[in-house]
N, C-alpha and C positions, 0 to 999 in steps of 0.2 A: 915682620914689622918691628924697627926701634922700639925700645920702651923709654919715650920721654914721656916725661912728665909737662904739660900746661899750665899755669898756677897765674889764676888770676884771682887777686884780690880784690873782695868788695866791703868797702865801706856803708854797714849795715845802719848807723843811727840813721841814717832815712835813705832812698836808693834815687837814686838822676834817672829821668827816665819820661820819655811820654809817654802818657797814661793813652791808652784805647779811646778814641772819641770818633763824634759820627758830626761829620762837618756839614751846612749848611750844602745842599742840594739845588745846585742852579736850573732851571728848567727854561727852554727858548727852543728855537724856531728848528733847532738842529738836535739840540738833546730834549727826548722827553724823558720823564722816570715812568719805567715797572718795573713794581714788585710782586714777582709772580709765588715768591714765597717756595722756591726750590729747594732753598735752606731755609732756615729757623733766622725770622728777619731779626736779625743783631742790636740793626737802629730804630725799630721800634718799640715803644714803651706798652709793654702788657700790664696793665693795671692789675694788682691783686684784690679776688672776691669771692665771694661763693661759688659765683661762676665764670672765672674770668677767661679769659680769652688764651688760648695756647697754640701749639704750632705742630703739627702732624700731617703725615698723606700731603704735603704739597699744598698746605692753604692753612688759614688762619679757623678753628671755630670756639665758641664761645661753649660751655658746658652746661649738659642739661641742669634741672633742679625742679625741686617739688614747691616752690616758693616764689612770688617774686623778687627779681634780682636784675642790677642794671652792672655792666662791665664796660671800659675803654679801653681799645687798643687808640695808640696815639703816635702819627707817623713821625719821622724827622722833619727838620725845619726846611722847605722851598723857599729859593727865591725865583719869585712870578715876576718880576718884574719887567723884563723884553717882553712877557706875553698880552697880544692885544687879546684874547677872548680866552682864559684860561677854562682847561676845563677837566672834570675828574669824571673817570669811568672805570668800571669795580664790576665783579661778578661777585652774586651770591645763592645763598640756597641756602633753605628751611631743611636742617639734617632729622630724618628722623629713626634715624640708627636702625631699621629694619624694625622697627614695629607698627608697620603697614598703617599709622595713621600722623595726621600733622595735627598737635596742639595750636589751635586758635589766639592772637593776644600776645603775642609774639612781636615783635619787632624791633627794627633796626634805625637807628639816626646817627645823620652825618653831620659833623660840625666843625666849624673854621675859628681860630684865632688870629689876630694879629702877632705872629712870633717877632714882630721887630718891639713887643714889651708883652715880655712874660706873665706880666702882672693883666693881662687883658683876660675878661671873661669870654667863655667858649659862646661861642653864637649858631643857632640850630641854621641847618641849609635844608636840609629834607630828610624825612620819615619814611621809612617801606617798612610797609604792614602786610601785603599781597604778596604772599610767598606762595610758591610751589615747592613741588619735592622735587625738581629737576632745576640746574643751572640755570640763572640767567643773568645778561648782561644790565646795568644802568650807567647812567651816567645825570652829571648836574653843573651847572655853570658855576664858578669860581669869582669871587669879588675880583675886581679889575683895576681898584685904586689901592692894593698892598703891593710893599716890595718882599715879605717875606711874611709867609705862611703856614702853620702848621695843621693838620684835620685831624678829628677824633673820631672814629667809630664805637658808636655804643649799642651793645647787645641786650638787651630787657628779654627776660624769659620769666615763666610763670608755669605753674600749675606742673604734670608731669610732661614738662618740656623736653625732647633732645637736642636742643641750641639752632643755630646759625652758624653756617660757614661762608668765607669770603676767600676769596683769589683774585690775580689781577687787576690790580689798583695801578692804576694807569694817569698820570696829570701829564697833560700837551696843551698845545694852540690850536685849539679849534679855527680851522681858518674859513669852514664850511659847513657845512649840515653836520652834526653827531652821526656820526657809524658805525654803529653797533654792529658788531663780528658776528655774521650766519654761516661761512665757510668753514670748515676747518683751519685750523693752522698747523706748523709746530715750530718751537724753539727748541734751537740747541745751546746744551747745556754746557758746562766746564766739565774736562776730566774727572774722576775720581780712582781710585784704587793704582795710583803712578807708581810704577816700580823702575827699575834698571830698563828691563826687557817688556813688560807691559801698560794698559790704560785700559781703563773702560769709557768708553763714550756715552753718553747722556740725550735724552733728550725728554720734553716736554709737548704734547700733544692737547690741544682745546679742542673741540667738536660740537658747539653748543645747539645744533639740530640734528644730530643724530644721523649724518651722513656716513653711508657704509664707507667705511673706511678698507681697503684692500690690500694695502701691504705697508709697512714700516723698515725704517733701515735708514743704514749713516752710508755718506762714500769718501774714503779715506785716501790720504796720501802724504808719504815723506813732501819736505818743502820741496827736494830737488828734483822730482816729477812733476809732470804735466799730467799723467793719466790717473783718474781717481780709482780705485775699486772698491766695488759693493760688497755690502754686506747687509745683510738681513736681520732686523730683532726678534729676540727668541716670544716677544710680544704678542698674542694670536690675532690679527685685524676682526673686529666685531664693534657692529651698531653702539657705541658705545658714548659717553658723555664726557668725562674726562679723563682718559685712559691712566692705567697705571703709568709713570715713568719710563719708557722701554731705555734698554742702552743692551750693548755688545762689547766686550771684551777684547783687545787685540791682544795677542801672544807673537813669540819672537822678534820683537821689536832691538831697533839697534841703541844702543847706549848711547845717553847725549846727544840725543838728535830730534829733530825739531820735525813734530808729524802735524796737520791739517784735517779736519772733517767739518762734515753738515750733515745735520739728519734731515730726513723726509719722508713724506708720505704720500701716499696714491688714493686717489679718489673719483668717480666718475671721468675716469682716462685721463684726472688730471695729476700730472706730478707737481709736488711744491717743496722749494727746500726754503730750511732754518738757514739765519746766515753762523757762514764759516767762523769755525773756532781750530786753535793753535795750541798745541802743547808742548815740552819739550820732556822726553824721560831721560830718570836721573845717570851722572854719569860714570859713578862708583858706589859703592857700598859705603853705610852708616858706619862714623867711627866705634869702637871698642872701647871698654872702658873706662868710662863716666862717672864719678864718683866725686863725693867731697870730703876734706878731709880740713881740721885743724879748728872746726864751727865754735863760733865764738860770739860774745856781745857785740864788737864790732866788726866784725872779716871774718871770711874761711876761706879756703882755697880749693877749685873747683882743677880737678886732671883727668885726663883721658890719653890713651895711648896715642903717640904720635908715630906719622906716614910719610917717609920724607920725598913722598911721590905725589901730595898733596900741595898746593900752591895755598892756600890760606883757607880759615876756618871761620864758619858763621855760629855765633852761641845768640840764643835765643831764651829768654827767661823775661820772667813775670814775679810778682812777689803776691800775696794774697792776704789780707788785712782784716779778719772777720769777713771772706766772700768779698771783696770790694779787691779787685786785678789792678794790678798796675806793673808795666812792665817797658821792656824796648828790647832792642835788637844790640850787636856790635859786631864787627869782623875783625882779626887781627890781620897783622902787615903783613906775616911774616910765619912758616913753621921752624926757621933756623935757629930761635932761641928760645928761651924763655918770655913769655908775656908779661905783664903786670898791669893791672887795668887800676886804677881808684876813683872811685866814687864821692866825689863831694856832699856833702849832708844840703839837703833843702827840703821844703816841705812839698810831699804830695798831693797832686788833687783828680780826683774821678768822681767826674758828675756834681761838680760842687764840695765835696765831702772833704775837710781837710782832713786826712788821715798820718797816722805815726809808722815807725818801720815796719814792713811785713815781719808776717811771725814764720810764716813758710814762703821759700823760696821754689818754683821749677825751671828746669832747666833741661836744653837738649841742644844738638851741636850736630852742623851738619860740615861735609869736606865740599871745598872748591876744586873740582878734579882739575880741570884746564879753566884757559880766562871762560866765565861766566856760564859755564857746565856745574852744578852743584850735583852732590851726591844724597843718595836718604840719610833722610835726620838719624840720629840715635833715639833710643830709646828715654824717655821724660823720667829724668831723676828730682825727688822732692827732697828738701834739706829744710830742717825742724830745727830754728831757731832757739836758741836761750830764752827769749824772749816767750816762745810758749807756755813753759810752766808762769812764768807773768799774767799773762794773757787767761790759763785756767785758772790762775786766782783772781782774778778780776770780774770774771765770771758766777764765779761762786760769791762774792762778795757782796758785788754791787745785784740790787732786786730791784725790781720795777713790778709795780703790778696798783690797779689792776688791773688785767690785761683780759679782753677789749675794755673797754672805757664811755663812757659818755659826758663827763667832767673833769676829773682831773687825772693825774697819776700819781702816785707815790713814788718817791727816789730814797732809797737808802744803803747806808753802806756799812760793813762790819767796822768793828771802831780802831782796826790795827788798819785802816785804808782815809784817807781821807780825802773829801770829795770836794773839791776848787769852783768848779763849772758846770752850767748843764746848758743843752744848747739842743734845739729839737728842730729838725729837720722834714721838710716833705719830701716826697719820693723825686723831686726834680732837684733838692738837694739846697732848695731856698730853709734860711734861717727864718722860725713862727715864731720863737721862743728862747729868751734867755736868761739864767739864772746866774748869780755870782754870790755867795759869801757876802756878808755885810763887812765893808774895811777891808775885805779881802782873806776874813777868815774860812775857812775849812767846815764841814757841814755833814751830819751822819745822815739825818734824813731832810728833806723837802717836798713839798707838793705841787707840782703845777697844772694851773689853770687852762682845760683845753677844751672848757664846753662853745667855745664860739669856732673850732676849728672844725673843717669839712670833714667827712665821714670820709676815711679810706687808711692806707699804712702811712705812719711814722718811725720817726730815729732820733734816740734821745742818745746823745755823746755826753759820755757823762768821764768828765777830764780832773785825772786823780792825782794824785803823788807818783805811783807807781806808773800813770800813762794813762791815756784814755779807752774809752771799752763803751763803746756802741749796743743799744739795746733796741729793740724795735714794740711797736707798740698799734694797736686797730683803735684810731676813733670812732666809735657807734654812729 
């Protein structure tokens, strides 16, 4: 391999970029949404609390607790609009983590807002209270004069509770009776574990009556075959309620080529498959490398060994702002020469939050082997801005407390910092609160008033001389 050198310069006082966002969800007659919760759902908002809602084993559950406590998970925004009878159906179940009894007092509410103004209060749809220790489906009719909608599930748990879990959150057009799922199913899943020469196949299994289930398996095939072959999950078939995830391994796979599967399962002499999913593995190996060099207030230069058998390169990075991502993609033209990328300054925003330059930047860089064959990414390099030792004195400087709260907060700052702005945020990123300097002077402490704000997490931006520096805060 050549040792060229890549050098792209970034223009660090703020980075160009789209930031990660979860776009409006259109639902009609041909697309429904599920979320089966296969991954850790991205576009849902888990409320923080004592017991708040998290993401494990394939399903959403809410955490036990000795007290009571109410939690919201909160979907992304629908538009219902084509739908003449919208309707939402959810599995759940009363978890009681193997201690052979179910705490009483317990339950679950569903609730809608109008997401075409944020500013609308949440409105209750229905209660379950009548849990079992075993899965089961519901379902409830959806308002029918919104164009876009968002739903909250809230978990109340009390006493020595071990929570509530939910799966399969499902919004269609009812165009007939509700049908709640007695059969088995399964879904097939996306790849995982994509190498050169390998993939693992995926799949997801429901069984909500406890139908003997008799065998498990994917059947596979390059695109440019007609004949599938089987393969078996190392899974064992057993009377079971939602099985673990089964998936299979393929090995000796050809490079850059585009394979085919569906899982399925057997059940009272009946076969049923997931629909067909498409992978392609990768077509060469992750560049060599990766490194930066030259890190500065404004630019550094990012190189990696160059492959003059590579047709062009994809860099992939993100910048990270106090936990708050903001990032994009680029490809170059070209491996014949040198790059040079620059980045124009403008201001950031994720979820609302105007933010200042990352302090930390990652990065990783895959090769284009042939047209639109890509090879494995490299390895994720991190680069530690100037701007960090900033960022830990800002830190240290600026206090907030007290922290939780039931009235106000205190803001202050050591007196070699001076403090411009405050500006307090809820977790959806809307402004409750703003503070300024009188005449626009400068400020070591302040106090603000938050005994009329609802009980959950805030964010006080508290915007210095030196930059701004985010602090977070629990109203009681």
């Amino acid at each position: 391999m050549n040792k060229i050198a890549f050098v792209i310069v970034f223009c660090m006082a703020v980075l160009v970029g789209a930031a990660q966002s979860c776009d409006t969800i259109v639902v009609d007659d041909n697309n429904y949404y599920l979320e089966d919760f296969s991954t850790s759902p991205a576009c849902w908002k888990l409320m923080p609390g004592p017991n708040s809602w998290g993401y494990s084993n394939g399903c959403l559950h809410c955490d036990w607790s000795y007290y009571e406590y109410a939690s919201d998970a909160i979907t992304p925004i629908f538009d219902i609009s084509e739908l003449t009878t919208p309707y939402l159906q959810f599995a759940y179940q009363k978890h009681n983590n193997g201690g052979g009894y179910i705490t009483p007092g317990d339950y679950l509410t569903v609730s809608f807002r109008n997401a075409g103004d944020l500013d609308s209060v949440w409105i209750p749809l229905k209660t379950f209270s009548s849990f079992i220790e075993n899965w089961r489906y519901d379902s409830v009719a959806l308002p029918t004069d919104m164009t876009y909608i968002q739903l909250k599930f809230t978990c109340v748990t009390r006493d020595v509770s071990y929570g509530i879990r939910l799966d399969n959150v499902k919004i269609y057009n009812n165009t007939g009776d509700t049908v709640i799922p007695i059969n088995p199913s399964v879904t097939t899943r996306p790849t995982s574990g994509l190498t050169i020469h390998s993939a693992s196949m995926n799949a997801k299994i429901w069984n909500p009556c406890y139908t003997p289930i008799t065998s498990i398996g994917f059947a596979w095939k390059p695109d440019t075959d007609s004949n599938y072959t089987i393969v078996f999950a190392d899974t064992a078939p057993e009377p079971y309620l939602l099985s673990p995830s089964p998936s299979y391994t393929l090995e000796g796979l050809d490079a850059g080529t585009t394979y085919s599967y569906h899982a399925f399962i057997t059940y009272n002499d009946t076969m049923v498959f997931g629909d067909e999913v498409s992978f392609i593995t990768f077509g060469c190996e992750a560049p060599t490398g990766l490194h930066a060099t030259d890190v500065g207030l404004d630019y550094f230069l990012l190189e990696w060994d160059n492959d003059t058998n590579v047709r062009a390169w994809r860099v992939t990075y993100y910048g990270a702002d106090s936990g708050i991502p903001d990032g994009g993609e680029l490809v170059t033209e070209t491996n014949s020469a040198t790059i040079h990328y620059t980045f124009l300054t403008m201001d950031m925003h994720h979820q609302g939050f105007a933010i200042h330059s990352p302090l930390y930047y990652y990065f990783a860089v895959q090769a284009e082997c042939s047209d639109s064959i890509w090879g494995l990414w490299s390895d994720t390099i991190t680069v530690a801005t100037p701007y960090v030792g900033i960022e830990e004195r800002l830190q240290k400087a600026v206090t907030l407390y007290p922290n939780p709260t039931a009235s106000y907060v205190n803001i202050r700052a050591d007196g070699d910092v001076s403090v411009k702005r405050l500006e307090v945020y809820d977790v959806y990123g809307k402004v409750v609160r703003t503070v300024v300097g009188a005449n626009n002077d400068s400020f070591l402490q302040t106090q603000i008033d938050v005994s009329d704000l609802s009980p959950g997490m805030y964010f006080v931006r508290v915007s210095t001389d030196l930059g701004p520096i985010t602090k977070p805060f629990v109203k009681k």
